[in-house]
C-alpha positions, 0 to 999 in steps of 0.5 A: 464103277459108275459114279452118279450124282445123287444131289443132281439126281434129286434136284432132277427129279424135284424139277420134272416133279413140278410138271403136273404136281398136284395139292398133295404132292401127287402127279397129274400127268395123263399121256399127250396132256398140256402137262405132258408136252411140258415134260417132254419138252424138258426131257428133250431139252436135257436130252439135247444138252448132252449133245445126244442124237434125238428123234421122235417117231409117229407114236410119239416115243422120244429116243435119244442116242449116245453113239459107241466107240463101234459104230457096227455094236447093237445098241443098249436100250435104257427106257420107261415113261413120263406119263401118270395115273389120274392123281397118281404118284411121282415115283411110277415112270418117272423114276426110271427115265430120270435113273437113266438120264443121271446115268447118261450124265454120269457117264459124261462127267466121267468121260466114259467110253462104251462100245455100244451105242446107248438109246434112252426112250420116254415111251408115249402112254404106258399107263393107258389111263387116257388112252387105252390101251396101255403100253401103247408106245412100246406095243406098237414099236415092237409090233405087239399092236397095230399103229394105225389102229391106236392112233385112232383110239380116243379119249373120253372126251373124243380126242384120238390119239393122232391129234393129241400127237398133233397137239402137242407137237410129238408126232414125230417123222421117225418111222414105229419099230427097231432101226436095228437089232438091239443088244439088250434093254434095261429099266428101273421101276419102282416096285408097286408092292411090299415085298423088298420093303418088307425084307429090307432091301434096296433092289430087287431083280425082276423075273417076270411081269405079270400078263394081263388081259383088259375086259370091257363088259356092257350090261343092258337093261330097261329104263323106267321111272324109280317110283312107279316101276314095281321091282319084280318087273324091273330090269335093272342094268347096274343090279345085274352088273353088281352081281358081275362085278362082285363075281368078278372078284370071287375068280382070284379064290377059285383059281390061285392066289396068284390071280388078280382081278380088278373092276376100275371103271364104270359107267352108268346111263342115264345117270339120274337119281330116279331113273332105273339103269338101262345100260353100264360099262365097266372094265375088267382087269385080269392078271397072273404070272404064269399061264396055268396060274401055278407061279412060284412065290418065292420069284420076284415078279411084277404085278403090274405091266411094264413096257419091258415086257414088250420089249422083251419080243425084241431083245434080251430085256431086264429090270431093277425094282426100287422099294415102294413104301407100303406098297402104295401105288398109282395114287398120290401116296406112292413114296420111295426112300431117296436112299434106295432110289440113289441105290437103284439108280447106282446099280443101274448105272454100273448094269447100264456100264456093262451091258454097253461093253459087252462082247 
């Protein structure tokens, strides 16, 4: 067995915490920020301390490689991300990339030798808070999305992707997509539900990952005065998309539980006190497990997207679940018990063992 250590661990995970923390012990580290490169530059930094091979390709994903005792063996692929929510929580990504650095760094307090090369990635904007759309590192190193149609996506604020790399200094040389025919792949995620809290357990073994289908709706109507404008004549843009979004809301009922759907952004023009609407958009968030909505209950699967479920396209992929007390997510609440994140990362640890030796 592996032996990780969880003192170090911790002592990792408070450090990378401190880059974007916010007042409530929250992170705010949305993809290619100030705060981002910081953590990237550290991430690199404790990458190449461990005398590991790192490169950086054009979507920004950041690789680091211990090579095998067979130079000719597929390699493991050990991955999440770095990047928040807006005033998200600690746990989400960033647990997982530090579970697998702690397992890199167990195997060389130990001197373990593994047969396969072993590739540790900090994928470039899974959460697609920033930049839509989200799981753009992995979806464009696995081919699921076109590169140079996501470098040209852009911010609220009109900054593209390419220049954010170019900022931060993280657009990298590496071409996008596989050197190589990977073995398998395998990341720790918390779990962003109540499932193994509830059932007191320490980690759960993922299944499958929800799909997910990411709508923008624009809803058009007439700008006119709040006063004199009667109601029967107006034309009222954010009326029409409130009927929309509670409509919205309704399709979870009518087909399964299973269904979730979500409106979590909206925009409203003119944006005046007195104006009637003329304009809004906002966003749709469709999820289930199975195609026909007929998904067993009694399978552990996620909720939410997860690179995984890329790179999954490529290679025999799996992936642990740590609990989520309450199962608070993506806010500033989101907490995990230091005993089930040590336990997590144990497993992973000796999973991370076993795969890099496998026949």
């Amino acid at each position: 067995m592996v032996t990780i250590d969880p003192e170090r661990f911790r002592e990792t995970f408070e450090r990378y915490s401190e880059i974007g923390r916010t007042e409530n012990d929250g992170l705010h580290r949305l993809a290619l920020s100030e705060a981002d490169r910081e953590v990237r530059d550290l991430f690199v930094s404790d990458l190449e301390d461990l005398g590991l091979d790192v490169r950086i390709d054009r979507i920004g994903n950041v690789f680091g490689r211990a090579e095998g005792t067979d130079p000719d063996a597929e390699p493991v692929l050990i991955a999440s991300h770095l990047d928040s929510q807006p005033y998200g929580g600690r746990f989400d990504g960033q647990l997982g990339v530090l579970s697998a650095l702690e397992t890199l760094r167990a195997f060389d307090d130990e001197s373990v030798e593994h047969r396969r090369p072993i590739e540790i990635v900090n994928w470039t904007n899974e959460e697609g808070s920033r930049f839509k759309p989200a799981l753009m590192g992995s979806g464009a190193f696995t081919g699921e999305l076109d590169l140079e149609e996501v470098l040209g996506h852009a911010d609220a604020d009109g900054v593209t992707v390419a220049e954010a790399l170019e900022e931060t200094g993280y657009r990298g040389d590496e071409p996008v997509g596989p050197r190589e025919e990977y073995h398998s792949s395998l990341e720790l995620h918390v779990e962003q539900g109540p499932k193994l809290e509830d059932d007191g357990l320490s980690v759960g073994i993922v299944e499958g990952v929800f799909g997910m289908a990411w709508l923008e709706v624009t809803v058009h109507g007439d700008a006119d005065h709040a006063g004199p404008s009667p109601m029967y004549s107006r034309k009222d843009a954010l009326v029409a998309a409130a009927d929309v979004v509670t409509a919205v809301r309704r399709l979870s009922n009518r087909f399964a539980d299973d269904v979730v759907t979500t409106v979590g952004e909206l925009e409203v023009e003119p944006n005046s006190i007195n104006v009637i609407p003329s304009e809004v958009r906002f966003t749709v968030d469709v999820r289930s497990y199975d195609d026909a909505v007929d998904a067993s209950h009694r399978a552990m699967v996620s909720g939410a997207g997860h690179d995984a479920s890329y790179v999954n396209e490529i290679t025999d992929t799996a992936m642990l679940f740590v609990p989520s007390v309450d199962g608070k997510t993506h806010n500033e609440a989101e907490f995990t018990e230091w005993a089930d994140a040590v336990e997590g990362a144990r497993v992973y640890a000796e999973t991370v063992r076993r795969l890099a030796d496998a026949a």
